[in-house]
LOPA-281856 format. One record per residue (C-alpha): z, y, x. Coordinates in pm, whole numbers, padded with zeros to 5 digits, always signed. Example, Ala and Ser with C-alpha at 12.3 -4.5 7.8 and 13.67 -1.06 7.14 Angstrom:
2
+00780-00450+01230+00714-00106+01367
***
This chain:
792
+00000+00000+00000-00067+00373+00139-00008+00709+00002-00375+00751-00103-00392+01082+00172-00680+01032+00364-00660+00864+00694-00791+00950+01027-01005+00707+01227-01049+00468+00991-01060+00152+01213-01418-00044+01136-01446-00423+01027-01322-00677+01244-01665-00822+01286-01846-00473+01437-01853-00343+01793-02044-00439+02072-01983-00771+02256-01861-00749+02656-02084-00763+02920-01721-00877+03168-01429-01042+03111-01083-00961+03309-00998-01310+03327-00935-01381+03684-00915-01003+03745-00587-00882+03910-00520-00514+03825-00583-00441+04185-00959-00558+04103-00951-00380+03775-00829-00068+03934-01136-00091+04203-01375-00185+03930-01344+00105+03677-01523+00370+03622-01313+00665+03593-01400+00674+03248-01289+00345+03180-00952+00469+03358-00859+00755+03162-00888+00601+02856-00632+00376+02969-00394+00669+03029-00401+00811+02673-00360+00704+02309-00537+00742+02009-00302+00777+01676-00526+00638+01419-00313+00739+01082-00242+01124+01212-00240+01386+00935-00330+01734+01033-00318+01912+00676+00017+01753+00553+00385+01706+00650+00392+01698+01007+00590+01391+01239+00562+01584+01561+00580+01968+01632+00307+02128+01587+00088+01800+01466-00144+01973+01253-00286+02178+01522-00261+01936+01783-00368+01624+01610-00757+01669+01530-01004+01497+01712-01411+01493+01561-01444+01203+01730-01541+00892+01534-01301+00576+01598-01605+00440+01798-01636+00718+01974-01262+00725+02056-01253+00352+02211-01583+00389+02342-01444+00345+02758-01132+00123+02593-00780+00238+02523-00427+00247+02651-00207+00298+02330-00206+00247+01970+00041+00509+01835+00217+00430+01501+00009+00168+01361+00321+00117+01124+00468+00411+01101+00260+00691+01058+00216+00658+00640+00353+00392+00366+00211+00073+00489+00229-00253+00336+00333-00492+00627+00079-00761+00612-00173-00443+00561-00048-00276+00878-00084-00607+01053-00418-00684+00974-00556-00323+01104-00392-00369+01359-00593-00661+01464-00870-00541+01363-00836-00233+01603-00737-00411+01883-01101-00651+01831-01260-00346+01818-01099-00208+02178-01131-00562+02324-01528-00551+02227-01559-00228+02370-01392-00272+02694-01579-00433+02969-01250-00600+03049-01154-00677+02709-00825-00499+02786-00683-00431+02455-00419-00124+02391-00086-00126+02417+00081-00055+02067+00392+00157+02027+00637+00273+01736+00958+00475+01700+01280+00258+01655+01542+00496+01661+01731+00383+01372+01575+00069+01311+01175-00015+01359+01027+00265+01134+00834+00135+00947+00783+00118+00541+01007-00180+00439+01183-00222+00743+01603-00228+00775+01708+00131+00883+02021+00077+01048+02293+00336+01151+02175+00622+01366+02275+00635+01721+02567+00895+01691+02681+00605+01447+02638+00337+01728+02820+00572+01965+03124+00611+01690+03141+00231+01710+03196+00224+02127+03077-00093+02064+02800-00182+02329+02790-00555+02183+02692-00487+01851+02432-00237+01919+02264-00479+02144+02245-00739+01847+02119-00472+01617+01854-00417+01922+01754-00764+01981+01693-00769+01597+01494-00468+01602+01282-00574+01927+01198-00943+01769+01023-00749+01476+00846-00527+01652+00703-00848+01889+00637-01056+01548+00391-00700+01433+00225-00705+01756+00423-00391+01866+00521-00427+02310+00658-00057+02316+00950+00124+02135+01022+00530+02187+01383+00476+02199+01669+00506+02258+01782+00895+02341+02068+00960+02611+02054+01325+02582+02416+01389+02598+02497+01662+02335+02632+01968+02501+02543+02226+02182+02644+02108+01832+02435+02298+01624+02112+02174+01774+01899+01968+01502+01899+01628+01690+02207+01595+01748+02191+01284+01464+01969+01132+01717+02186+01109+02010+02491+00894+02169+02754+01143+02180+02901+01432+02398+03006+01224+02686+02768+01036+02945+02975+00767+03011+02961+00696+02631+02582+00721+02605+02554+00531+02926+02689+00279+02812+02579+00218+02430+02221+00330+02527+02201+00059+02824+02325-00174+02576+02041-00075+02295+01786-00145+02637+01927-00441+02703+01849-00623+02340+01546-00454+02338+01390-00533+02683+01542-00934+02559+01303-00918+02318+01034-00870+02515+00972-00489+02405+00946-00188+02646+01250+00075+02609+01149+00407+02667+01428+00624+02782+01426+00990+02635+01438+01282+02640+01405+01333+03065+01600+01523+03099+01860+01793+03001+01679+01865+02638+01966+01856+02442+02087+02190+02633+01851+02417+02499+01969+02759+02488+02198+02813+02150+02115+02462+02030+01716+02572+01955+01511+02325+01940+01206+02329+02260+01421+02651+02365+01423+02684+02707+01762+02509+02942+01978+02732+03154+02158+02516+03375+02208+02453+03755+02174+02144+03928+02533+02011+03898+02553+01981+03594+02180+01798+03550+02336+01573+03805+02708+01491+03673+02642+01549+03280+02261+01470+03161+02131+01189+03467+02409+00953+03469+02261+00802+03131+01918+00771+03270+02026+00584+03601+02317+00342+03392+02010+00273+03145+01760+00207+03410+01995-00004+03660+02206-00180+03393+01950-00162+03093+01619-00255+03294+01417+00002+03029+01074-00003+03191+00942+00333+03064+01061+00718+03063+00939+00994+02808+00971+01320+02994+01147+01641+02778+00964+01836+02580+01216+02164+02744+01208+02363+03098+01495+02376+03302+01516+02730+03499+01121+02759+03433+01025+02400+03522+00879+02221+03215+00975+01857+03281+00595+01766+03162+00516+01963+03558+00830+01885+03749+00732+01653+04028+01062+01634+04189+01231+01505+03874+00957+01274+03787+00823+01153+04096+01094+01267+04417+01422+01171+04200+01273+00921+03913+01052+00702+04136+01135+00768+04495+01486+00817+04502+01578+00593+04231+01320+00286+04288+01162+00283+03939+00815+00121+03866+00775+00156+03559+00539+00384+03343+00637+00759+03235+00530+00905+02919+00423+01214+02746+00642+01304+02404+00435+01412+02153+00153+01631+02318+00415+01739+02540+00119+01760+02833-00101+01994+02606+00213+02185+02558+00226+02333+02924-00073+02545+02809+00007+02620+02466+00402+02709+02431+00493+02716+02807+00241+02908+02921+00183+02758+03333-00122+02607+03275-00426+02785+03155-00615+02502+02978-00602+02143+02938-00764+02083+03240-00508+02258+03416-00209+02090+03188-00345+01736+03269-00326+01821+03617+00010+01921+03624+00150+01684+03473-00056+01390+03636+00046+01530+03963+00405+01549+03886+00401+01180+03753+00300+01160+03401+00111+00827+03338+00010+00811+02971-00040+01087+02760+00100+01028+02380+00017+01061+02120-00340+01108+02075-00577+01201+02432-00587+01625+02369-00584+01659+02804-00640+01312+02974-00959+01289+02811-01299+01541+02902-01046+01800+03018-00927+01603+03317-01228+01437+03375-01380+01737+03446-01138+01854+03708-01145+01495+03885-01513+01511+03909-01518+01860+04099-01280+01759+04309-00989+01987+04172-00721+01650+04144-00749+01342+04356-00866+01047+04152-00633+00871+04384-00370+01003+04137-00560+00860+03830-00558+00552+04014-00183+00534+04040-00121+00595+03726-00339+00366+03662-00166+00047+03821+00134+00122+03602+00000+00114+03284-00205-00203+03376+00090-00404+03529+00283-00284+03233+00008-00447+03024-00010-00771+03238+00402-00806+03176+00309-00805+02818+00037-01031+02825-00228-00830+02743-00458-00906+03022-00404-01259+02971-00730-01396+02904-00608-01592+02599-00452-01280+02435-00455-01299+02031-00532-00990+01902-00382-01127+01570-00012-01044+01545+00228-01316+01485+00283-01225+01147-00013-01269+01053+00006-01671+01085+00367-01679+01002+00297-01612+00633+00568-01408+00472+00660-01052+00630+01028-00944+00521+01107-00635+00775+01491-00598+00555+01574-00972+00576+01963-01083+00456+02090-01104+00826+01972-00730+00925+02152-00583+00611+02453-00774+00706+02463-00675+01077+02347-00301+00927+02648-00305+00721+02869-00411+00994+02770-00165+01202+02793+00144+00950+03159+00041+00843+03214-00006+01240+03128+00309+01243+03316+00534+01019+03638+00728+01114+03899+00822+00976+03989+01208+01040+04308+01282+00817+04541+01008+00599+04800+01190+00450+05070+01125+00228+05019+01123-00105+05278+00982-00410+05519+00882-00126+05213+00656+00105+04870+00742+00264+04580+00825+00091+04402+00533+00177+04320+00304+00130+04299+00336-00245+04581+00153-00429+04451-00058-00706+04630+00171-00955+04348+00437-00845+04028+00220-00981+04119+00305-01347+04037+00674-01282+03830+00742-01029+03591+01022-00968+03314+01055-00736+03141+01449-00680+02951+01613-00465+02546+01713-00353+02527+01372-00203+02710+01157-00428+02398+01047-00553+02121+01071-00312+02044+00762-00129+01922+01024+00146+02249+01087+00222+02219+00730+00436+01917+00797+00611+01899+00965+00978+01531+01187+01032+01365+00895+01222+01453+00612+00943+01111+00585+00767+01181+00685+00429+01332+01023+00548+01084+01096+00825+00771+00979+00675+00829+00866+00300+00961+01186+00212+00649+01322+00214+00505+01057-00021+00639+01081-00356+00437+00882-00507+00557+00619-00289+00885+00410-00373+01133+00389-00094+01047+00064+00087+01412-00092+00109+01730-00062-00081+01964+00220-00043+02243+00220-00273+02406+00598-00300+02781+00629-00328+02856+00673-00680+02610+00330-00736+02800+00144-00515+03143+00265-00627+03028+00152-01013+02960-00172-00912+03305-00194-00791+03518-00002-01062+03475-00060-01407+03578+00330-01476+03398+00566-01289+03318+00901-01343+03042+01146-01161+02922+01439-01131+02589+01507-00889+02702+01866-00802+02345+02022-00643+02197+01972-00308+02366+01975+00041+02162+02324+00072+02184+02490-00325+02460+02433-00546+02550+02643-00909+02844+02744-01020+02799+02552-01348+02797+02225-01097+03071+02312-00909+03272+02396-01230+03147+02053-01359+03284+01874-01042+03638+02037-01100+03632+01889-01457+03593+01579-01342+03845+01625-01001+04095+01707-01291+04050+01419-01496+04082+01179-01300+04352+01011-01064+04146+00959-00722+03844+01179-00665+03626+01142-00353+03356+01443-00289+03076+01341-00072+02941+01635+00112+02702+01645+00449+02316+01701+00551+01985+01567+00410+01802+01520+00716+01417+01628+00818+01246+01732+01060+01100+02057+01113+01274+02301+00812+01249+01992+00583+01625+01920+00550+01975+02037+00724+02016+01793+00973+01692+01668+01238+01432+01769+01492+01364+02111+01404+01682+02165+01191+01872+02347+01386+02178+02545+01272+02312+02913+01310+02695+02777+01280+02875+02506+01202+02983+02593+00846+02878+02282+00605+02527+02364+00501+02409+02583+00187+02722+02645-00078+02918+02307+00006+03199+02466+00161+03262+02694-00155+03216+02399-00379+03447+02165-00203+03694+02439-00141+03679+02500-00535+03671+02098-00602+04058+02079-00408+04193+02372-00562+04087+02168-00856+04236+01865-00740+04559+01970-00604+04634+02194-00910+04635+01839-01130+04805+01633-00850+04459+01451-00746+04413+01228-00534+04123+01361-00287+03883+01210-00034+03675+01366+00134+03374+01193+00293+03136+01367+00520+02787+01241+00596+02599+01417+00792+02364+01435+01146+02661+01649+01345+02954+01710+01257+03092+02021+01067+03382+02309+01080+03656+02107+00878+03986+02343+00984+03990+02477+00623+04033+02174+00453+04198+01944+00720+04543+02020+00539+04432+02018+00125+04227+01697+00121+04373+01372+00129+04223+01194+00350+03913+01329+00531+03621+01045+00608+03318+01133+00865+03021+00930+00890+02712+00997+01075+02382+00876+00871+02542+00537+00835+02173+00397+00705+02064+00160+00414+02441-00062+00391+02660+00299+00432+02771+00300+00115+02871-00064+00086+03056+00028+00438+03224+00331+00289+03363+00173+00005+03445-00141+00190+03642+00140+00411+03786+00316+00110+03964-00044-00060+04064-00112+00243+03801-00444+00290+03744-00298+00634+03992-00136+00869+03867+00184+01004+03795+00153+01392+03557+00496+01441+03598+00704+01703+03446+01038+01712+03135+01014+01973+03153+01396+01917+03435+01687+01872+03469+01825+01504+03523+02169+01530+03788+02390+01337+03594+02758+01288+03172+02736+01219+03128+02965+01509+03424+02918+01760+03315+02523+01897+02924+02542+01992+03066+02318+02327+03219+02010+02389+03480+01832+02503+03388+01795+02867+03441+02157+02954+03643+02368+03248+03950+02489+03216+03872+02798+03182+03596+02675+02896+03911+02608+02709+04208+02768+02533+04257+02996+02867+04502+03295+02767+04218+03539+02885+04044+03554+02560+04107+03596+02188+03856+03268+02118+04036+02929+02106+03746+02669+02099+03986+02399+02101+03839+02124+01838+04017+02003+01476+03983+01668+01608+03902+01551+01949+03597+01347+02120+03735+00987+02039+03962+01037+01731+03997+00785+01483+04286+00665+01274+04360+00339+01157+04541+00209+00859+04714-00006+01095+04984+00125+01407+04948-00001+01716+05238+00043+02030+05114+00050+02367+05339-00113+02672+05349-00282+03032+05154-00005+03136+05095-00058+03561+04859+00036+03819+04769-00204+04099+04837+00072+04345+04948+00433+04377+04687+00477+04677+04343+00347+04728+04052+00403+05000+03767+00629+04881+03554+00283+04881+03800+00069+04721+03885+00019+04348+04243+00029+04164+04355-00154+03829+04473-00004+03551+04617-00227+03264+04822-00244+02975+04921-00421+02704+04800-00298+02321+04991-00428+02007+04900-00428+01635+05248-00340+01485+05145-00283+01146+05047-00453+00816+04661-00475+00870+04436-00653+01155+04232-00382+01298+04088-00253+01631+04174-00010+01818+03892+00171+02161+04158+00236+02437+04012+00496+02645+04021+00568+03040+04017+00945+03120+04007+01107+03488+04119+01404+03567+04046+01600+03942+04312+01871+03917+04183+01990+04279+03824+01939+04362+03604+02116+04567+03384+02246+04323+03511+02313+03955+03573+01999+03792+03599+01907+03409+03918+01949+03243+03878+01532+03178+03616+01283+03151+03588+00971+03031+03551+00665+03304+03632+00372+03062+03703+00193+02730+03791-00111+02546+03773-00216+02197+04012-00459+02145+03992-00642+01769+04385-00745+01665+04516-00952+01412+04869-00820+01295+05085-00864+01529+04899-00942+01775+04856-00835+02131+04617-00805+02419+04590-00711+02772+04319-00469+02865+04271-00396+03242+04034-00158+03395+03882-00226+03753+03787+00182+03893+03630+00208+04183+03646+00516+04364+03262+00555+04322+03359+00631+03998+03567+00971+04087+03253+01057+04256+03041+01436+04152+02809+01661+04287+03002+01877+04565+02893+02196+04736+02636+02077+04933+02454+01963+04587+02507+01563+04735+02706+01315+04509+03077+01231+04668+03379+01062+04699+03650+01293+04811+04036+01233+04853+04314+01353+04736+04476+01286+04413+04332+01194+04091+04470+01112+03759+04383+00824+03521+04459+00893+03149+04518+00573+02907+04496+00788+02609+04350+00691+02187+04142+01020+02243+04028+01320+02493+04321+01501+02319+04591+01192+02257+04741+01038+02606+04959+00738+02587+05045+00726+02992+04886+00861+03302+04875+00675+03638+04866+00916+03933+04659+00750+04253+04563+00925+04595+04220+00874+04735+04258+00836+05130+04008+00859+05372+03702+01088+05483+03461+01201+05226+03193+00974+05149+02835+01057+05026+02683+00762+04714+02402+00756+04507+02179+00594+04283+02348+00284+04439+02727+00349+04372+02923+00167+04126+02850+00347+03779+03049+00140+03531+03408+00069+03490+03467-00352+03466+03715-00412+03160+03864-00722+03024+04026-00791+02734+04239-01104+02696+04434-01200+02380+04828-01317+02385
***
């Protein structure tokens, strides 16, 4: 099924094209490399996105202008081709459909390659493979709220196995920009504000991905997410230190620990540098310094950008050459300057085709890993002979819903009627209200890259492919007695709605008001690429309506919940004391409601942690919680930015006590390592799971050093009463930062390691001097911290 809007590059019968004059079998890529003609080889540095609209709803900034190409689909494959972009995902697409153009375009490239070399195909997977019908799963600042590495590389290796049975060898994800300005649109998209945390999740999301035989494709590279005042492409002020101790750590744990075996360079410049030209990040540091072979890769017509918004090229021509110099291998998503534009400057002479040729080898011995130049390569996707296609099958929504109530936290539990809030006492489901702009939107679920929100949105006509169950429909199928009120949108709300929401916060004995984003991209929704925000205040009139909705609720002795669901989170310090309880989730996909509710009763024991700070003002918290002291509360200023609720919060409706707290030594060589253990029990009357975190603090360093940072964690799953021992193995390499000299180090002196439930919530510190001279590591030092937990 499609959307009826007409297609680009309609892909011909299976049966036409030309029949090859060569075949590659036998053909190493060093013979294929000598053989080409460079035509032949710039086709295989470029895609073609067959589906691309350029009068409609756009995918990719500025699509509509950059998309066209007069070409015909013959035309196009004419030399061959090196990527298939969005087969799947580009418009509503009946699996099976999707599958069989697919092999139909991939005949038609094999016919009209000498070499039969057929194109590599790639698709977003963000949040799930997006595609029409397929599971969309949590969004990653949901997988970072879990600080649960092990399920998100299940959730990957499910992810990657569907993508293999389509015929799909490359996904664009994950993302380990680490957030650094809250306001900024794709924030949804991302880990969390700390590296170690997206380090560690992301290299986790590589690892089941890469098992599946997929290539990861590690974005954005690098230091996008710190675009000035949170604006999305704006330009990034910040020195090298920072770029080396905040945004690269990610990249290096994903790459050394991960094995991801392709890089999508950042759409941003960094002090001028557009990472499309910057040679010394994508060449000196990415391939040189660090080792990789793998192939790097354009975002969307991020090459054509360095003409059109950056302004250092002066043409195509001149873009291509850039960014082919600096080490940009294929250019994605459609050819606008590998194409005529560099072919042109090769032939005079202008850029070495020595550099085509190197690019070259990468792509190809990509292609080779993935079978493609195997000379028995189906161009049929598995699919296709397997029969039946289900892309939501039982076993993804169960791991999706395990994830998304994983993933929830718990911000506030007060007392209400002598006990907590939650969970809800079973004299609450006889009256029970549920209110709020997003009560009823199955949106509400859905990150910008889940299909249905980035692409079926624009289809109306089209029925959302999988089911997505909104709050209020999952809490009726729980409680015979519900009552609701749809109060508006996230971004326009009346006052007759909000009036009707207090009604029913009035009548009832529990009321939960769901509030949060819709999320877009580009202007099409609150939270998403493009959707960035002037503050922090909830979006549109939900902070008037749920400050109305508990005046409404406390004045009849309600019981209130209130859940947030939204892409980032939101100023809170107004209501942290009225509601309840206070509930954030981050896009929790199609099984969040199920989750929430399963949260709510009690089913499930909260075990979020926040992967981000929640601020207290809309305008006083833009940063985060890895800051200097003097980025704190400081006593020079009137501004506190200190945060409502710290970077790894998370309540439980169990208590756990913390003891036998020891440290294997209070000295250790600056190349040695030092154990850190205690013992966690559950105390109370639930089994849960509580993350204990590992924070260092440098309270002298050479250069100015973050107020904390987080080295470590553990999540440790308890029955009641219960207990564990968690130990953490820290090397020195992991004290290490960029010093004055702009080189990586170890330096001695004392350090402190905080066992702590949060970045603002210590439970002991362990003091430990480094001895010895300074010591210089790299891209070779130890970059995680070993844990083990073992149950009593």
């Amino acid at each position: 099924m499609t959307s009826g809007a007409a297609e680009k590059h309609a892909i011909p019968s299976p049966s036409a094209g030309n029949n090859p004059s060569e075949i590659a079998e036998g053909l190493s890529v060093d013979d294929l490399v000598r053989q080409m003609t460079l035509e032949e080889k710039l086709a295989q540095l470029a895609g073609v996105w067959v589906n691309a609209s350029t009068d409609g709803d756009s995918v990719a900034p500025l699509q509509n202008e950059m998309a066209g190409d007069s070409r015909s689909w013959e035309e196009m494959i004419a030399s061959g081709l090196g990527q298939i972009t969005r087969m799947y995902g580009t418009v509503p697409l009946e699996p099976a459909e999707g599958a069989r153009r697919l092999a139909a375009a991939q005949e038609q490239i094999m016919a009209a390659s000498r070499f039969r070399i057929p194109a590599q195909v790639h698709e977003e997977c963000l949040a799930g493979l997006a595609a029409w019908k397929a599971t969309a799963f949590p969004v990653p600042l949901a997988w970072g709220a879990t600080f649960n590495p092990s399920l998100v590389r299940r959730m990957a290796g499910l992810i990657g196995e569907q993508m293999r049975a389509l015929g799909v060898h490359q996904g664009l994800a994950p993302v380990l920009d680490v957030v650094r300005d809250l306001r900024w649109g794709r924030v949804e998209e991302t880990i969390g504000e700390d590296p170690y945390l997206v380090g560690t999740v992301a290299s986790a999301y590589v690892s089941g991905l890469e098992g599946a035989g997929i290539v990861a494709t590690l974005k954005h590279f690098v230091g996008y997410s710190a675009s000035r005042a949170g604006r999305n492409h704006a330009p990034v002020s910040m020195g090298p230190r920072e770029l080396a101790d905040v945004m690269l750590p990610p990249f290096e744990m994903a790459l050394k620990h991960g094995g991801a075996r392709s890089v999508m360079h950042a759409y941003t410049d960094t002090d001028g540098i557009p990472a499309a030209a910057n040679r010394a990040l994508l060449t000196s540091l990415l391939r040189e310094e660090w080792g990789f072979a793998g192939t790097v890769v354009a975002d969307y017509f991020g090459i054509a950008f360095l003409n059109v918004t950056h302004g250092v090229a002066a043409d195509s021509g001149e873009a291509a050459a850039l960014a082919l110099t600096a080490g940009v291998d294929v250019e994605l998503p459609t050819v606008n300057c590998y194409g005529r534009p560099l072919l042109e400057r090769v032939r005079s002479g202008e850029v070495s085709e020595s550099l085509v040729d190197t690019a070259l080898r990468r792509v190809l011995r990509q292609k080779q890993e993935a079978g493609l130049l195997a000379p028995d390569f189906d161009p049929a996707p598995p699919v296709l002979a397997s029969g039946a296609i289900d892309l939501d099958p039982a076993n993804n929504r169960v791991l999706a819903r395990e994830m998304a109530a994983q993933s929830l936290v718990l911000l506030t539990n007060r007392t209400h009627d002598g006990g907590p809030t939650l969970p809800l006492p079973a004299a609450a489901t006889a009256s029970l209200g549920v209110v709020g702009p997003l009560a009823e939107d199955p949106f509400a679920m859905l990150g910008c890259y889940s299909f249905d929100a980035h692409v079926g949105a624009s289809h109306p006509d089209v029925p959302m492919g999988i089911r997505v169950p909104t709050v209020a429909a999952a809490g009726r199928e729980r409680f015979e007695t519900m009552h609701s009120a749809a109060t508006g949108t996230c971004e326009t709300i009346t006052d007759e709605q909000i009036a009707e929401a207090c009604d029913v916060a009035a009548a009832v004995d529990t009321c939960v008001i769901v509030v949060g984003d819709n999320a877009g991209l580009f202007g099409r929704g609150t939270s998403g690429e493009g959707n960035d925000a002037a503050d922090l205040q909830l979006p549109g009139d939900q902070h008037r309506m749920l400050d109305q909705v508990l005046s409404a609720a406390q004045a009849a002795g309600t019981r209130s919940v209130v859940v947030v669901l939204s892409g980032r989170p939101y100023a809170l310090g107004d209501f942290a004391e009225r509601a309840g309880a206070i509930i954030q989730g981050f896009f929790p996909g199609e099984e969040g409601a199920e989750a929430l509710w399963d949260v709510l009763t009690g089913a499930v024991n909260p075990s979020g942690k926040l992967p981000v700070s929640v601020p207290r003002t809309s305008g006083g918290q833009p940063g985060t919680y890895l800051h200097s002291r003097l980025a704190g509360p400081s006593g020079v200023s009137a501004l506190d930015p200190s945060p409502l609720f710290g970077f790894g919060h998370g309540l439980s409706y169990t208590s756990f006590e913390f003891s036998g707290h020891a440290a294997s030594a209070p000295t250790m060589s600056t190349t040695d390592a030092v154990t850190v253990a205690l013992t966690v029990t559950n105390t109370g009357p639930a089994d849960g799971a509580e993350v204990v975190q590992l924070y260092l603090e440098d309270p002298v360093g050479e250069v100015v050093r973050p107020v904390r940072e987080l080295i470590g964690y553990a999540r440790a799953e308890l029955a009641t009463g219960a207990s564990a021992r968690v130990e953490f193995t820290v090397h020195a390499d992991r004290t290490s930062f960029t010093g004055v000299d702009l080189k990586r180090v170890v330096t001695p002196g004392l350090v402190k390691l905080h066992v702590a439930t949060s970045s603002t919530e210590d439970i002991h510190t362990h003091e430990v001097i480094l001895q010895g001279g300074r010591r210089a590591v790299g891209y070779g030092r130890e970059m995680l911290t070993p844990v083990t937990v073992t149950l009593h």
